[in-house]
Every structure is written in C-alpha cells, then in structure tokens.
N, C-alpha and C positions, 0 to 999 in steps of 0.2 A: 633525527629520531625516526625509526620505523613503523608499519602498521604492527599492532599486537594487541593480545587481549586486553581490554581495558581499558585503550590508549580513544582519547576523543580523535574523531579523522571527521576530515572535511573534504569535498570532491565534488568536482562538477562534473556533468553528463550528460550526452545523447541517448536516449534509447529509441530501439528501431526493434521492429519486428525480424527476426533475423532473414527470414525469408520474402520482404520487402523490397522496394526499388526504393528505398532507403526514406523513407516519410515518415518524420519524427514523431515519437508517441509523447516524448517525455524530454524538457531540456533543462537543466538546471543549470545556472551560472555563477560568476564570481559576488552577484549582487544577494544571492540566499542560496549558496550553497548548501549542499544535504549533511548533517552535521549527525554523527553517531559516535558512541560505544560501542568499540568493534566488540565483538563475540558475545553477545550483553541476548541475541537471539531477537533483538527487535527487526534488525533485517532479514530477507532471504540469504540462509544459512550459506549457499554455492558462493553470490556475490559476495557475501566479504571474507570469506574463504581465497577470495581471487584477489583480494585487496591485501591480501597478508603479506608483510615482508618489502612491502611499496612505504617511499619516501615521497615528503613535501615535492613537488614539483616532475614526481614519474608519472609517466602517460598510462590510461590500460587501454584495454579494447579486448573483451571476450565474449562469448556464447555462453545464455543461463538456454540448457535444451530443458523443454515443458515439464519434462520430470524435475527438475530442480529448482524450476519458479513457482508456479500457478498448479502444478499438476496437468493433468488430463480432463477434458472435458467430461464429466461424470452426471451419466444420464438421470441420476437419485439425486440430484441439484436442481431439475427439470420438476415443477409437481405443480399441482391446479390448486388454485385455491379459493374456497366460496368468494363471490360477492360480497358475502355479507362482513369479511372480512374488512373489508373498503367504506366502510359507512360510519361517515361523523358525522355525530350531532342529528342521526337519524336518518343523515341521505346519504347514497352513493355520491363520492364524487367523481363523479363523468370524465371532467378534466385530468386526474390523475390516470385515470384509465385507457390511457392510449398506448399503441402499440408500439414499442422503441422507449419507452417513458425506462426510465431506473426509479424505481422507488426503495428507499430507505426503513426496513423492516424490525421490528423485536421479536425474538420467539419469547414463549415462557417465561425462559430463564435467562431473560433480561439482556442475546448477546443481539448483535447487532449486525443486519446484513441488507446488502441492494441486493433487487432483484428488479432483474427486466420480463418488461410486459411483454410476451411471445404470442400470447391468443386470447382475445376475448372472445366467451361462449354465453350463452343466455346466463346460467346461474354461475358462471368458474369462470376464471381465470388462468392461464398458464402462465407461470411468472418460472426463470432464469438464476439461480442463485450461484450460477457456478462465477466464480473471479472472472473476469472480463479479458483476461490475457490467457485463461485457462486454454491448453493445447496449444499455444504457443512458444515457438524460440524466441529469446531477446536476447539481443544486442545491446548491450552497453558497451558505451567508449568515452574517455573523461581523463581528467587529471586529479590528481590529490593535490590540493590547497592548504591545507594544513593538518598538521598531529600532534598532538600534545598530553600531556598528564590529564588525566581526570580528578576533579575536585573532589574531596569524600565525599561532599554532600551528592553530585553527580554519578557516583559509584553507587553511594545508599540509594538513592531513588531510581537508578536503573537508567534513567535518560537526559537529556542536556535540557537542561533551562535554568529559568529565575529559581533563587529558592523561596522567593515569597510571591506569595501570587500565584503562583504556578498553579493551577487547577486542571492539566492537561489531561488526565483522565476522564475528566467529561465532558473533553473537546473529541478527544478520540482514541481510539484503540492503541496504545503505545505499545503495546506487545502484539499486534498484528503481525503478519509478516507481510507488511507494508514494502513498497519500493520506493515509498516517498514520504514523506512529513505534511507536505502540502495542504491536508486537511486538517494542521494543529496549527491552534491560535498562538501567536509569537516564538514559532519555532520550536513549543516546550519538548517535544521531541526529537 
C-alpha cells in the first residue's frame, strides 16, 4: 500500500537544521513512531507532500526550506508586554521571568501559544512568539514503518487515537501545523 490521502502512515526520523553540522533537533523511532492522516492538514503541508506515493519500508531524506515549514522570522511576533500581565494571585512571578524561559500563553480568544522571554524592562516585557524553527531549513530523513486504511471513526475525528477516552483536544492543538505529536497524551494525535 502507498502513501495517499487518507491512508494512516507511520515513519521515523531525524530532523536536523539543514544548515547544521548535523545536530539533531528531533528523533523519532520504531518504539513511538509519528503516526498520521496523510492530507488530513495536521502536518506541515510540503512534508507530507514529500511522503506521497512512499511504501512501508522506503527511505526519504528531504529539505522543508523556511517558507514551507515555520515561515520567516516575522518581526510583528516580536511585542512587549506589560508585567502586569505576569501576576498571579497578586504577585509577579519573578521565576517565570527569566530571560530564555518559554512561557505558554492565551490570547483573548482562547488560542494558545509560547513565547520566549527576550528582555526584561522595568514595567514590559519583550516576549518572542515566532515558532522556534521559524527562518529555518529542516532536514528530515526516516523511513515509513507502516500505512494502512483509516478507521471511520479515525476519518470522522480527523486524527489517530482511542475512540473512547480520547480527550486530545485539550491535551493539544491537533490541527496545528505541528512536526510532531509529542506533546499529545497517548498519541491521540
């Protein structure tokens, strides 16, 4: 069976900064493979574009260049934001406030995003919101470990897991344009 729309694939991988001396970002292997719905749009669209028409046991090894993964570093990602933002329970937390820290954010409308801490200032904050790979090339290289039909019930709900239990939406963002699963609780994506 081939890769195609629909079809569940499994595949392990190195990712590497393309422009690296090869120092792995990302390794997946045969013990939790990254498990999807090709064309389903929960990946980066170029990778499994790349994956298309690959069988159980083909090699790949390609270039996502920055326009295809993460984007470009985009300076309007880059914004200060009050202290006062930072205060539970009434106090700043200081700890949280360090420079290199990622902190895990909400806007308004409830979506979800890290941002790194770039400059502490007396009243602000310069916090980072661009994706963490943004202006970078990657390098993936891996094999397909398996491909198979998708369940209906796996079709209906858009990603691979349990059908009961499954709460994976408020483990994490399954329609991200995630390059990994890693932060969903028992795989459900």
């Amino acid at each position: 069976m081939i890769i195609a729309k629909d079809k569940v694939v499994s595949v392990t991988y190195e990712l590497t900064l393309a422009k690296s001396d090869g120092d792995i970002l990302e390794k997946v292997n045969n013990n939790r493979p990254l498990t999807f719905i090709q064309g389903r749009g929960n990946l980066l669209p170029k990778f499994e574009s790349n994956l298309n028409s690959l069988k159980v046991g083909d090699n790949f090894d390609f270039v996502l260049k920055s326009e295809e993964a993460y984007g470009p570093v985009t300076h309007e990602a880059i914004v200060n934001l009050p202290k006062s933002v930072f205060v539970v329970n009434g106090e700043l937390d200081e700890d949280l406030l360090k420079i290199g820290n990622v902190i895990p954010m909400t806007d308004q409308s409830g979506n979800r995003f890290n941002g790194k801490v770039l400059e502490l200032a007396e009243e602000n904050v310069k916090m980072d919101f661009n994706h963490p790979l943004a202006g970078e090339d990657l390098h993936f290289s891996g094999q397909v470990v398996d491909v198979r039909e998708a369940t209906s019930d796996e079709l209906e709900h858009g990603h691979i897991g349990r059908s009961e239990g499954c709460n994976c939406n408020s483990n994490c963002d399954c329609n991200s344009n995630s390059n990994s699963n890693s932060n969903c609780e028992d795989g459900c994506c």
